[in-house]
MOPAC internal coordinates of N, CA, C and O (Angstrom, degrees):
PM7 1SCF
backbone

  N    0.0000 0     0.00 0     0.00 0    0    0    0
  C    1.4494 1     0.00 0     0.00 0    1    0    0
  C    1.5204 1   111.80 1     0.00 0    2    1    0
  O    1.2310 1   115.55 1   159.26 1    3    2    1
  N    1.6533 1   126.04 1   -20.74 1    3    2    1
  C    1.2960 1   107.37 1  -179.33 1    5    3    2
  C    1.4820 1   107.24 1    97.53 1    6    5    3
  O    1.2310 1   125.35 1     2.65 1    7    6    5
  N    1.3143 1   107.33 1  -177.35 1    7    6    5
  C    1.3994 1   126.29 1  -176.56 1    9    7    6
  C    1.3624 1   117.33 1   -83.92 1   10    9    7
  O    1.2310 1   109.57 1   -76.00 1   11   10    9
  N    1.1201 1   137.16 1   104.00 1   11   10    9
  C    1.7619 1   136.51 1  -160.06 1   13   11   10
  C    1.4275 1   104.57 1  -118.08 1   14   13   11
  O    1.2310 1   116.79 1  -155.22 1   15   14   13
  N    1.1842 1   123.71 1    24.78 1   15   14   13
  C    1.4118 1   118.43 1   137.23 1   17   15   14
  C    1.3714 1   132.39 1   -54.17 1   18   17   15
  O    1.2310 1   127.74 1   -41.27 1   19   18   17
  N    1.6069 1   102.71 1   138.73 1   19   18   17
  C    1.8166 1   104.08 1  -170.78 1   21   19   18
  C    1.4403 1   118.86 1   -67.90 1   22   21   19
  O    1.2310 1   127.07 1  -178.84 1   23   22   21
  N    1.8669 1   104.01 1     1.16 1   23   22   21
  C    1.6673 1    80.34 1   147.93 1   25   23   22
  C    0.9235 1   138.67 1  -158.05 1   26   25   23
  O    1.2310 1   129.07 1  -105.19 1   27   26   25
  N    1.8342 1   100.12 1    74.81 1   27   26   25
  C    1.4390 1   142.46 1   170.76 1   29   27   26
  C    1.5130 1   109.63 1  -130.98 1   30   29   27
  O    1.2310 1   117.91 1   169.58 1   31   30   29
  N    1.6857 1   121.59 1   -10.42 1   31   30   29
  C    1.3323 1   116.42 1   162.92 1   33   31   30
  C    1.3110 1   111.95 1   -71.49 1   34   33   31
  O    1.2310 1   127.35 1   -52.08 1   35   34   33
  N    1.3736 1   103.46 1   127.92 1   35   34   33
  C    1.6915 1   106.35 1   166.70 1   37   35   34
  C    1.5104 1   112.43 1  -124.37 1   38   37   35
  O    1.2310 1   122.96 1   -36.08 1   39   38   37
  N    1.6243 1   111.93 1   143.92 1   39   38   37
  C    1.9785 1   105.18 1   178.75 1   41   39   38
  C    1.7964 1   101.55 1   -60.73 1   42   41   39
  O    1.2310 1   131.90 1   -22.70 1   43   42   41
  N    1.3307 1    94.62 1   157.30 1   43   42   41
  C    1.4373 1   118.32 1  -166.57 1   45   43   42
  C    1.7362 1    94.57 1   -77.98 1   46   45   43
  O    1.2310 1   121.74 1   -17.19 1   47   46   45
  N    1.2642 1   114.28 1   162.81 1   47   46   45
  C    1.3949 1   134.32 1   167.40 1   49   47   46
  C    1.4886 1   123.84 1  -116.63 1   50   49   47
  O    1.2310 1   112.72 1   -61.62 1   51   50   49
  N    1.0863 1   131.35 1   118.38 1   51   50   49
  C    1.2341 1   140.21 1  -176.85 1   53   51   50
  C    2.1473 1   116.66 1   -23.28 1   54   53   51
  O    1.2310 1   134.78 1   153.08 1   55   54   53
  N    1.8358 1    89.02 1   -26.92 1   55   54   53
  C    1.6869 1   112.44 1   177.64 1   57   55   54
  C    1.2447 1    99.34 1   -78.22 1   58   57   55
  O    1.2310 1   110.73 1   152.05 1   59   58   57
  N    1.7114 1   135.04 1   -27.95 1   59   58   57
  C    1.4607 1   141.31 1  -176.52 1   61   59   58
  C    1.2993 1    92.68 1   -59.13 1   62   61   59
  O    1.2310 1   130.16 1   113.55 1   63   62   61
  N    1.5550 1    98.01 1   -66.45 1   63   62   61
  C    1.5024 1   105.38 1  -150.75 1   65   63   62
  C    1.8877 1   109.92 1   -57.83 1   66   65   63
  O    1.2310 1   127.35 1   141.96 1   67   66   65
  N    1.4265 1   103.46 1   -38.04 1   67   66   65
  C    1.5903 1    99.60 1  -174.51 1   69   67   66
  C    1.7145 1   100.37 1   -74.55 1   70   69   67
  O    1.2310 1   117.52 1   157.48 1   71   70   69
  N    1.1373 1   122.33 1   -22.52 1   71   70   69
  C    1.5272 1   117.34 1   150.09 1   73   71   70
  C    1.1283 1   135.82 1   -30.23 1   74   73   71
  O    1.2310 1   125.06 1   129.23 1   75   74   73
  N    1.3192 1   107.90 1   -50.77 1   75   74   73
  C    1.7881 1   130.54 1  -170.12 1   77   75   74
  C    1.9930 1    95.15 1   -80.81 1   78   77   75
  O    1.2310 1   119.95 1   124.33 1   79   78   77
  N    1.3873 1   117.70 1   -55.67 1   79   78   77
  C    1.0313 1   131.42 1   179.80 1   81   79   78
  C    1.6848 1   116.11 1   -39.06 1   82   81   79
  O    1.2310 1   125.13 1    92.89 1   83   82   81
  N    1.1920 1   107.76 1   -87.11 1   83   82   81
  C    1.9052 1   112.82 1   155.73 1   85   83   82
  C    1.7566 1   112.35 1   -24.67 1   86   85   83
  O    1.2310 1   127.04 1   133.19 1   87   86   85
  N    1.2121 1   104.06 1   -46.81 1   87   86   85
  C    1.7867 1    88.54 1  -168.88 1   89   87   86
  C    1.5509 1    99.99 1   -96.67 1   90   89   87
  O    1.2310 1   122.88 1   173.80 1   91   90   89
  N    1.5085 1   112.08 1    -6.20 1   91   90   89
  C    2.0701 1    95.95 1   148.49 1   93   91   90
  C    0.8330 1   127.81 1   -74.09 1   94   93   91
  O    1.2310 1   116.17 1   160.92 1   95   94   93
  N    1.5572 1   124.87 1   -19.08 1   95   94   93
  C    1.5247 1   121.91 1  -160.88 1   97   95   94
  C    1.7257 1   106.55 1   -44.71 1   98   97   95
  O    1.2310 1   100.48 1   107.36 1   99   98   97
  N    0.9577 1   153.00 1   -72.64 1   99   98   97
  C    1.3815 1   119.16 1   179.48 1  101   99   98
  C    0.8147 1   130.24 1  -105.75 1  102  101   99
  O    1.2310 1   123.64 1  -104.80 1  103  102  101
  N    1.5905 1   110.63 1    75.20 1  103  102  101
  C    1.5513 1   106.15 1   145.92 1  105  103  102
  C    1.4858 1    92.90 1  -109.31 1  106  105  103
  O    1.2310 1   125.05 1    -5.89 1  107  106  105
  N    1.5182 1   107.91 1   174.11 1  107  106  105
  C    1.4099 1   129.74 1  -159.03 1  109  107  106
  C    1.5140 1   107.30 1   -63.70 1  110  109  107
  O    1.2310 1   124.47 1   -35.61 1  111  110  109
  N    0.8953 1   109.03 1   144.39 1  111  110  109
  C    1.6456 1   121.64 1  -169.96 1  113  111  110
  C    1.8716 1   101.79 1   -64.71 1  114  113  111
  O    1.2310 1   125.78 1   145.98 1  115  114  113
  N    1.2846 1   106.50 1   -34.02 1  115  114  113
  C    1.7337 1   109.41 1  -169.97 1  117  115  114
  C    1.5779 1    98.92 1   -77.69 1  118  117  115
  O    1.2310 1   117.69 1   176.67 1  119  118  117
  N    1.2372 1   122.00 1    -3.33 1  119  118  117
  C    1.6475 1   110.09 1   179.60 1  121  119  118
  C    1.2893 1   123.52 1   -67.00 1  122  121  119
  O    1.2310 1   124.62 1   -44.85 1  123  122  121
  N    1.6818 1   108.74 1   135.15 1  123  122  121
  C    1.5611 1    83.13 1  -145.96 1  125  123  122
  C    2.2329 1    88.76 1   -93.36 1  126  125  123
  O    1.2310 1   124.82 1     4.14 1  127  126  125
  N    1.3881 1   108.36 1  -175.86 1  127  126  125
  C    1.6340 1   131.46 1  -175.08 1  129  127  126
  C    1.8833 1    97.29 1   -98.64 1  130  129  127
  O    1.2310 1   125.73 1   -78.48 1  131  130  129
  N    1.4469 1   106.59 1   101.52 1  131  130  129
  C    1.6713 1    88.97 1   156.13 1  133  131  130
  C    1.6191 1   122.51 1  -125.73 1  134  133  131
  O    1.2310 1   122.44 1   -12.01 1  135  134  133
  N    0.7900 1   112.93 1   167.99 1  135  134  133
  C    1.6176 1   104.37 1  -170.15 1  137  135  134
  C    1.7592 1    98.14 1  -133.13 1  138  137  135
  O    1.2310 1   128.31 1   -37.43 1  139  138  137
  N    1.7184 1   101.60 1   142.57 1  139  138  137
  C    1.3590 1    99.13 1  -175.45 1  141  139  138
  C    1.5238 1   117.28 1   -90.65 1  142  141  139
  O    1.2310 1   123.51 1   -42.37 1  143  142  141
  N    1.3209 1   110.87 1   137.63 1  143  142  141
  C    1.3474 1   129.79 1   178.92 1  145  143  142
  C    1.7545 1   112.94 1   -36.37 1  146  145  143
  O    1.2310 1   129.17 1   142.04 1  147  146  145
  N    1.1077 1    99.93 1   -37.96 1  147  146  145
  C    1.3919 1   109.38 1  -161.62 1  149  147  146
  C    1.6641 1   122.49 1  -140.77 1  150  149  147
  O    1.2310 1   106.31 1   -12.41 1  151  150  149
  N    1.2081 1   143.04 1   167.59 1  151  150  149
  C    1.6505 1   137.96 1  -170.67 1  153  151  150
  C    1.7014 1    95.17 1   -69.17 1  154  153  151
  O    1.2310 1   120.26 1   124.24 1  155  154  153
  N    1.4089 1   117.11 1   -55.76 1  155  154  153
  C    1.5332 1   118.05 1  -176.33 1  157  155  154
  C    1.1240 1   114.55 1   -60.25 1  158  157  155
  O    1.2310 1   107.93 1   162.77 1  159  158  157
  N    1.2213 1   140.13 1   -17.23 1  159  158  157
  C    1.4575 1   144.06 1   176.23 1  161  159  158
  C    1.9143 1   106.54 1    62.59 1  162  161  159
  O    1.2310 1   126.45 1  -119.70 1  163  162  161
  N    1.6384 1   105.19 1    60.30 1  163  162  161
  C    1.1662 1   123.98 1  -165.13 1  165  163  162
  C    1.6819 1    94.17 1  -103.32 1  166  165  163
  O    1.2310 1   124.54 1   155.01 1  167  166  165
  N    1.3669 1   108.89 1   -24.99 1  167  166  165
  C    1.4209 1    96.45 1   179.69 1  169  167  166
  C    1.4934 1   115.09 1  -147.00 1  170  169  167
  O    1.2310 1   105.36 1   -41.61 1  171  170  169
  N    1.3739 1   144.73 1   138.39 1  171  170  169
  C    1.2538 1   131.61 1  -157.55 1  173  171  170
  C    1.9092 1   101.01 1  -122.14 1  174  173  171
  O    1.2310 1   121.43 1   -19.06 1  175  174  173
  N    1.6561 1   114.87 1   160.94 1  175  174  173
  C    1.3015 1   116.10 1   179.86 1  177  175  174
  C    1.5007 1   104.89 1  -158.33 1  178  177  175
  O    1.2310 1   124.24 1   -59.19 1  179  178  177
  N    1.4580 1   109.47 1   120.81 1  179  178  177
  C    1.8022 1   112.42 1  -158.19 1  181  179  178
  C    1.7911 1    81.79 1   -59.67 1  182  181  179
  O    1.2310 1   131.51 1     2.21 1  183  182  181
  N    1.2416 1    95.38 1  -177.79 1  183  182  181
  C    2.1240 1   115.32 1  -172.44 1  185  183  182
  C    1.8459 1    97.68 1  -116.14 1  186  185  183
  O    1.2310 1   140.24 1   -59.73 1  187  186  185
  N    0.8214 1    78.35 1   120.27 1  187  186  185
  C    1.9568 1   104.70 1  -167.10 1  189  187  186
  C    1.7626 1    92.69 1   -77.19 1  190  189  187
  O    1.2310 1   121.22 1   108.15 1  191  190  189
  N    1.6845 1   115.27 1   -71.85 1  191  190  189
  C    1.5426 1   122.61 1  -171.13 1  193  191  190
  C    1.4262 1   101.89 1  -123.95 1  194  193  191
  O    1.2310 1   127.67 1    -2.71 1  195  194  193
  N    1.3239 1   102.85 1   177.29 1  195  194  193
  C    1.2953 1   118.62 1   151.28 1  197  195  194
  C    1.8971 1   126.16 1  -141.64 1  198  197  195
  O    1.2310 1   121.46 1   -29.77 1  199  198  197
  N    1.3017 1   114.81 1   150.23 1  199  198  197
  C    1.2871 1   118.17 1  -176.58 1  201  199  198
  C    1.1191 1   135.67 1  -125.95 1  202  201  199
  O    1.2310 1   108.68 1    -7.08 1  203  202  201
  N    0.6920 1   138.78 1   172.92 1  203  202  201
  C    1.8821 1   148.59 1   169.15 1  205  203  202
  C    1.3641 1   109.05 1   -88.03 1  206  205  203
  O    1.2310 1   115.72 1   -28.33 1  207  206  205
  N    1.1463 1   125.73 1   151.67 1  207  206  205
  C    1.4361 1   145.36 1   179.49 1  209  207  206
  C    1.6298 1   154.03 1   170.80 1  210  209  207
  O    1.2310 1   112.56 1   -36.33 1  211  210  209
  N    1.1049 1   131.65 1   143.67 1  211  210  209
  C    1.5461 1   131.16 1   169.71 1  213  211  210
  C    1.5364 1   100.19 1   -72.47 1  214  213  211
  O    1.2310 1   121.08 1   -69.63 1  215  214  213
  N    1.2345 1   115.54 1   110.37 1  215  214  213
  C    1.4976 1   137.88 1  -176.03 1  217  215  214
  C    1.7474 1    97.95 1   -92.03 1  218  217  215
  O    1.2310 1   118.48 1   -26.48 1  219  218  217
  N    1.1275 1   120.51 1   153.52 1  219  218  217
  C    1.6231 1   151.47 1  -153.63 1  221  219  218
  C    1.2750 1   116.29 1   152.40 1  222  221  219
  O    1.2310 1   124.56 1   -54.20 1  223  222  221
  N    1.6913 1   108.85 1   125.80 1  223  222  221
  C    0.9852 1   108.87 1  -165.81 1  225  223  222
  C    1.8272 1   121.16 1   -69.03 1  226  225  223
  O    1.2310 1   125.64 1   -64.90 1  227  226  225
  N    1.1476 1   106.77 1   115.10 1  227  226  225
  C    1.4659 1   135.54 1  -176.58 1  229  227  226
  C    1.0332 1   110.45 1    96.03 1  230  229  227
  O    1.2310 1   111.50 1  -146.22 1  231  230  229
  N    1.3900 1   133.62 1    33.78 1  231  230  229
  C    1.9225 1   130.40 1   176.31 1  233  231  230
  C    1.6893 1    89.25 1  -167.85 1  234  233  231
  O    1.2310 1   128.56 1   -41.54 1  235  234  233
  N    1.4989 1   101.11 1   138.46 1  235  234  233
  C    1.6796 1   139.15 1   161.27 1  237  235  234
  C    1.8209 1    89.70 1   -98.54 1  238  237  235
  O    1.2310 1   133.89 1   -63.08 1  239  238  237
  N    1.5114 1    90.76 1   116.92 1  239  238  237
  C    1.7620 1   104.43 1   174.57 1  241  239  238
  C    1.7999 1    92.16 1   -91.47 1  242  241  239
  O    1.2310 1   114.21 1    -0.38 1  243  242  241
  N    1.7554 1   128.57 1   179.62 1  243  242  241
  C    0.8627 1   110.14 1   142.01 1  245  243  242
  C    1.3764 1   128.35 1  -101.85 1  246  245  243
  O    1.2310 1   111.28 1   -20.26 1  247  246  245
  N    1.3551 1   134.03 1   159.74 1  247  246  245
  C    1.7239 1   111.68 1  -174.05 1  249  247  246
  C    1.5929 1   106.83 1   -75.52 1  250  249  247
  O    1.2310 1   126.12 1    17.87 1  251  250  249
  N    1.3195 1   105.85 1  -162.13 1  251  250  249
  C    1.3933 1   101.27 1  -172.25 1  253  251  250
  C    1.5602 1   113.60 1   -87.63 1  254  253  251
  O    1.2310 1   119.11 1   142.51 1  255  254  253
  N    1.4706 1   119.30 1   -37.49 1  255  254  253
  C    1.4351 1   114.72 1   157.01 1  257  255  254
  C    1.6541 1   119.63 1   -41.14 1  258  257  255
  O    1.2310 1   120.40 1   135.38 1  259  258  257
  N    1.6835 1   116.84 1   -44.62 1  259  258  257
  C    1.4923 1   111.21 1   178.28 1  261  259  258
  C    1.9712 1   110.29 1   -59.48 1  262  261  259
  O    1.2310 1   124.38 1   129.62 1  263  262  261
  N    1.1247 1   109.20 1   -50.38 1  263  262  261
  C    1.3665 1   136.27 1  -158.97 1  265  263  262
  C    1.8808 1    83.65 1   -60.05 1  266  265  263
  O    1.2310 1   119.05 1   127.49 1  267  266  265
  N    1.8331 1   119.42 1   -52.51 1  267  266  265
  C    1.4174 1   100.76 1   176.01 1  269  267  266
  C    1.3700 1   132.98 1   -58.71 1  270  269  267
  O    1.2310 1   126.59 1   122.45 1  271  270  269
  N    1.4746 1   104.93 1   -57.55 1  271  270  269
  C    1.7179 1   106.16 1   148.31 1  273  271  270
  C    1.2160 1   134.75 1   -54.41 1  274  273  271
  O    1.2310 1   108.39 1  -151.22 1  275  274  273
  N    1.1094 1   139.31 1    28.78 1  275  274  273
  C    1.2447 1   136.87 1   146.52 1  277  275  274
  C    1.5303 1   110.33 1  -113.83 1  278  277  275
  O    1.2310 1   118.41 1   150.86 1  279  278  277
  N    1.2884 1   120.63 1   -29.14 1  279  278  277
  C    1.5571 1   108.60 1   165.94 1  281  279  278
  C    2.0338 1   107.63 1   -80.55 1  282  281  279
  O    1.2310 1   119.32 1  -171.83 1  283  282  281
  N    0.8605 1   118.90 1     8.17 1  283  282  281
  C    1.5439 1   121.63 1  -177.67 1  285  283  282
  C    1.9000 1    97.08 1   -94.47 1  286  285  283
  O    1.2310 1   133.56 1   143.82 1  287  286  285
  N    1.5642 1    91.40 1   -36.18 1  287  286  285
  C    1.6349 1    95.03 1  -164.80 1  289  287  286
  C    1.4336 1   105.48 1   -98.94 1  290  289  287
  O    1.2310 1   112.78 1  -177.67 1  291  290  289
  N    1.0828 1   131.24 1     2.33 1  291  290  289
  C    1.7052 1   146.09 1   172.76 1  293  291  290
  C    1.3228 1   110.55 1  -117.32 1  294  293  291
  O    1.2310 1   107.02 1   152.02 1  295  294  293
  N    1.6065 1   141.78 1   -27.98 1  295  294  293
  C    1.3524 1   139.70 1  -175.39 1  297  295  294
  C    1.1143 1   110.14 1    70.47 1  298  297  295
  O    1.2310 1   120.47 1  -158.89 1  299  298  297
  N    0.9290 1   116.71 1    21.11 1  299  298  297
  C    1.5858 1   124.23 1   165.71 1  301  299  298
  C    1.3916 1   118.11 1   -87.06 1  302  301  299
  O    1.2310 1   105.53 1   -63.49 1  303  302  301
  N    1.6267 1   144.42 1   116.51 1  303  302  301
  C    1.1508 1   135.70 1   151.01 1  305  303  302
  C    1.3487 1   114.38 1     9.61 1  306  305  303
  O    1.2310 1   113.68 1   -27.28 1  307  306  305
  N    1.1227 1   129.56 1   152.72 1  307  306  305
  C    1.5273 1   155.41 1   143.89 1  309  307  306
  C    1.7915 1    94.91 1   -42.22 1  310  309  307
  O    1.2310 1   119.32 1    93.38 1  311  310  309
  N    1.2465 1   118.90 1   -86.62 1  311  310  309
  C    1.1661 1   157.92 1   165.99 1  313  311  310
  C    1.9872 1    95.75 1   -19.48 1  314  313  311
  O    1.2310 1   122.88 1   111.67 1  315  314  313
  N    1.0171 1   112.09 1   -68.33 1  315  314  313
  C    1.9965 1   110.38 1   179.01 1  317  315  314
  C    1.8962 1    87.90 1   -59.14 1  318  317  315
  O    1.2310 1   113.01 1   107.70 1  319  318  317
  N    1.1597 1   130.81 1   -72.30 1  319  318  317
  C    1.1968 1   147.61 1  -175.28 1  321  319  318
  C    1.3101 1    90.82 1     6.55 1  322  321  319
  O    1.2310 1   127.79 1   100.13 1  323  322  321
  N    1.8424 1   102.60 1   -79.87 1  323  322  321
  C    1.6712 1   136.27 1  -167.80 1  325  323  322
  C    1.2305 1   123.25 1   -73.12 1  326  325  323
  O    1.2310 1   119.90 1  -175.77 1  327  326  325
  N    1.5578 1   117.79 1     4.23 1  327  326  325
  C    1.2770 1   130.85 1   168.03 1  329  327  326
  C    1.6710 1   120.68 1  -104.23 1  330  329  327
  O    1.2310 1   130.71 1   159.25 1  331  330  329
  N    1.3755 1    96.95 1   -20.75 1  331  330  329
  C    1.6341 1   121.15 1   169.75 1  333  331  330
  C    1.5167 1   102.95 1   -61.50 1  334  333  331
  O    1.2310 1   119.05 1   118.09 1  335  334  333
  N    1.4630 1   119.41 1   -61.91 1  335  334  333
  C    1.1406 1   120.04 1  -162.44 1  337  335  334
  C    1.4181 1   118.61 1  -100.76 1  338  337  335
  O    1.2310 1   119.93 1   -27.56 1  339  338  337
  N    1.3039 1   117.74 1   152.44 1  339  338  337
  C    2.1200 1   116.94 1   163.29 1  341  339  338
  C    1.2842 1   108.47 1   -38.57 1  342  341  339
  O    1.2310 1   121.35 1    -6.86 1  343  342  341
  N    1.4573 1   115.02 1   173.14 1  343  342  341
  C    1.3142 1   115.31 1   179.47 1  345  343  342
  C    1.5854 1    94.87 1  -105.18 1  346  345  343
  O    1.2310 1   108.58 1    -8.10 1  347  346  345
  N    1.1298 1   138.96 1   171.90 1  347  346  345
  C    1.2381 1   121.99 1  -163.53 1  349  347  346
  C    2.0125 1    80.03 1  -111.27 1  350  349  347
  O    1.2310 1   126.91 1   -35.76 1  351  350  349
  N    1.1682 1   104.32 1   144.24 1  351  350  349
  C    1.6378 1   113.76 1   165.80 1  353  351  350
  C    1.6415 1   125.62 1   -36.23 1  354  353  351
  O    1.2310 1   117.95 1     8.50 1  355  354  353
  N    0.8186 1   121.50 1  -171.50 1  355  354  353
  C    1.5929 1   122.77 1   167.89 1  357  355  354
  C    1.4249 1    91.42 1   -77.42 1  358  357  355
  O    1.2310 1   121.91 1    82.09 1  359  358  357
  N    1.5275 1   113.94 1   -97.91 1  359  358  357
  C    1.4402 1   109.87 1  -174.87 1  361  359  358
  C    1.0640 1   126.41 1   -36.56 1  362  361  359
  O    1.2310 1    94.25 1   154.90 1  363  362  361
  N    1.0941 1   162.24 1   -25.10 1  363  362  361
  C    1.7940 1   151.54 1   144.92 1  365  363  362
  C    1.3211 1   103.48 1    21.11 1  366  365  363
  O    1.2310 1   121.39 1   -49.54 1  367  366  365
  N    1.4357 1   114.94 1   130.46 1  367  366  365
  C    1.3069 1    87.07 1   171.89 1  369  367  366
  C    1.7772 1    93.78 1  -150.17 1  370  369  367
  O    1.2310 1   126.62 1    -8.89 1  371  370  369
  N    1.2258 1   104.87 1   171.11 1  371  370  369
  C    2.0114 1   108.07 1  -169.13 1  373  371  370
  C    1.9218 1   108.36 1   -63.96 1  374  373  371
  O    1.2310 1   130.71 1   -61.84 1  375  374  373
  N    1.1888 1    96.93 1   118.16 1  375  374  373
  C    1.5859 1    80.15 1  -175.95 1  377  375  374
  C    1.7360 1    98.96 1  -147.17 1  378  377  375
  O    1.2310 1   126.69 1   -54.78 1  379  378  377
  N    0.9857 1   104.74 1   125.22 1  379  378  377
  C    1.9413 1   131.94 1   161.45 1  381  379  378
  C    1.7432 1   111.31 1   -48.15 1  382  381  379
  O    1.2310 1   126.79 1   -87.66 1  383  382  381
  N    1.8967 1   104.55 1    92.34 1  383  382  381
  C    1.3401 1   107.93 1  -172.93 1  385  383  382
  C    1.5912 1    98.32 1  -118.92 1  386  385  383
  O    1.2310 1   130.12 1   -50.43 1  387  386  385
  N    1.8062 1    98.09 1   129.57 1  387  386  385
  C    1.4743 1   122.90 1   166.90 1  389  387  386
  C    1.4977 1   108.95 1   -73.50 1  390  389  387
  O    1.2310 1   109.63 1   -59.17 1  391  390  389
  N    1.3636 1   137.06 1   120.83 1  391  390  389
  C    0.9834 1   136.70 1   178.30 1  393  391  390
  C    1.5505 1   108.66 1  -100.36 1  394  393  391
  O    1.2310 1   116.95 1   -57.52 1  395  394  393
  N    1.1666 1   123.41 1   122.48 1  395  394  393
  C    1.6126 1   119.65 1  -171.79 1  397  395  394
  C    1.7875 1    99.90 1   -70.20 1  398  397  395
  O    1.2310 1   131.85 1     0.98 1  399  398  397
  N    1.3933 1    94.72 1  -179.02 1  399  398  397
  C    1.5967 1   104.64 1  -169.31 1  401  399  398
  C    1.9490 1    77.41 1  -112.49 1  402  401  399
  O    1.2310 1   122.14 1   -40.90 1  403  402  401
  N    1.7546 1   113.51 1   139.10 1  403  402  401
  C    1.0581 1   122.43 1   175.20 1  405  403  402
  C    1.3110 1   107.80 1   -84.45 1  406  405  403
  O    1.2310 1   108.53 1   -64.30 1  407  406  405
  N    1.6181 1   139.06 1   115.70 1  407  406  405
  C    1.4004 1   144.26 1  -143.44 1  409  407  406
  C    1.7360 1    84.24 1  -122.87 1  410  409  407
  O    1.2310 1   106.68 1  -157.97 1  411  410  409
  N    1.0153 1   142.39 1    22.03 1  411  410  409
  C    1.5155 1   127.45 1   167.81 1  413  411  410
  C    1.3077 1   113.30 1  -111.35 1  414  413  411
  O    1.2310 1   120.10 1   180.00 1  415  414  413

C-alpha cells in the first residue's frame, strides 16, 4: 500500500479507479468490494451502490441532470428540487461515490 500518511493521501481519480479495475481482471467475479469505515482502517463495510455527484468536502450535491430527474420523478418543480437542497460550492466537483452497505 505505500506510505499512508495524510500527506501522501490523495482522492482517487476516475484513471485510479480504471487502474484498480484492469489489474483485477482475474480475480473471481464473486469477490466481494469493501470500503473502510474510517482513515485507520479499524473497521470495514462491503459497498452496497454507487453514484454520481458534486463532491465537497463532507456532502455529494446532486448535478444538474440528477436535480432534473428527481423533480421529473417526484413532480416537484425544478425550482422546490433546488430549494430542498445546498447549493453545491464553486469547487464541487463530479465525483464517483461508493456507498457502503449499513451492517448494524
Amino acid at each position: 500500500m505505500g506510505d499512508m500518511t495524510t500527506s501522501t493521501i490523495k482522492p482517487w481519480t476516475l484513471a485510479d479507479l480504471r487502474d484498480l479495475v484492469r489489474s483485477t481482471r482475474r480475480l473471481p467475479g464473486d469477490v466481494r468490494v469493501v470500503i473502510a469505515s474510517d482513515p485507520e482502517c479499524n473497521h470495514y463495510l462491503p459497498v452496497a451502490e454507487v453514484t454520481t455527484g458534486l463532491y465537497s468536502p463532507g456532502f455529494l450535491h446532486m448535478t444538474p441532470e440528477q436535480s432534473r430527474q428527481y423533480a421529473a420523478d417526484t413532480g416537484l418543480s425544478l425550482g422546490e428540487v433546488l430549494e430542498l437542497q445546498p447549493k453545491p460550492p464553486p469547487d464541487a466537483a463530479l465525483a464517483l461515490c461508493l456507498i457502503p452497505l449499513n451492517d448494524e
